[in-house]
C-alpha positions as CSV (number, residue, x, y, z in Angstrom):
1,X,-227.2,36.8,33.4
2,X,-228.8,40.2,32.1
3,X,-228.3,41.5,35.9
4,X,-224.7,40.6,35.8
5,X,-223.6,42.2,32.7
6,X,-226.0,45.5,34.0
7,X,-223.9,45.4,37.6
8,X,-221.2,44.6,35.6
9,X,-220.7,47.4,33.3
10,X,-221.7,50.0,35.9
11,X,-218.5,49.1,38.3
12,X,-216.2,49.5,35.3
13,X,-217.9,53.2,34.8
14,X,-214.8,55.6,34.8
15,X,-214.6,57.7,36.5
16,X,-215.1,55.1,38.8
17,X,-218.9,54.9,40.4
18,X,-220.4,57.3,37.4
19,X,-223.0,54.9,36.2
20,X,-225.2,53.5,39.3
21,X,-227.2,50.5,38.4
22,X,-229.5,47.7,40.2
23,X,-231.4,44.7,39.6
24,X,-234.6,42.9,40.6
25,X,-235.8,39.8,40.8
26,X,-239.3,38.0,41.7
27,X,-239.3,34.5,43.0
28,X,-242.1,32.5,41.0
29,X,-241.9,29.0,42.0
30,X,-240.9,26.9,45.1
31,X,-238.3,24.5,44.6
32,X,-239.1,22.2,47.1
33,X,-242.7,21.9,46.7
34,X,-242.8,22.6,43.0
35,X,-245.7,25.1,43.6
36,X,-245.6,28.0,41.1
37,X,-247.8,31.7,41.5
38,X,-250.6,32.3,39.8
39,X,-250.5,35.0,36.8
40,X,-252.4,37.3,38.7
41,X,-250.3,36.7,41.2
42,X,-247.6,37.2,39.5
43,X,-248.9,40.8,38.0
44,X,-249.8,41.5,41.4
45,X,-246.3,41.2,42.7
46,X,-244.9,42.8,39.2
47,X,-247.1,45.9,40.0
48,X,-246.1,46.2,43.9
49,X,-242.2,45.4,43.6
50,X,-242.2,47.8,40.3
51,X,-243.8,50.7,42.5
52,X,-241.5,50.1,45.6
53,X,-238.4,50.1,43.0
54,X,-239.5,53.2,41.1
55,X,-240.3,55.0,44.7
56,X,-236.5,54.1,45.5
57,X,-234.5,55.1,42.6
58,X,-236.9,58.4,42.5
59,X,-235.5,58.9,46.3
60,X,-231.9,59.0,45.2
61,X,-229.6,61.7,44.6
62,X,-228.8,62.7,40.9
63,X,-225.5,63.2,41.6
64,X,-222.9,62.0,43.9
């Protein structure tokens, strides 16, 4: 929901495209066996995915 309203707002920047946005999501659980990470697992993935997203949005372009 968060990451709709965040995506959301952005495309309705005017002028149009002044606000860039993007969202992120880690899977914690299989749905069909029911298995789940373990917290460390999870902080593991929380730490990597955080990098890797930081190392992106650090690579773009200030400005259009």
């Amino acid at each position: 929901m968060e990451s709709f309203h965040l995506l959301h707002l952005a495309a309705c920047s005017k002028p149009n495209g002044s606000i860039r946005a993007f969202t992120a999501a880690i899977v914690c659980a299989n749905r069909l066996s029911a298995d789940v990470i373990t917290t460390d697992e999870l902080h593991a993935l929380e730490s990597e995915g955080g990098r890797a997203i930081l190392k992106a949005v650090a690579a773009l372009p200030l400005l259009l």
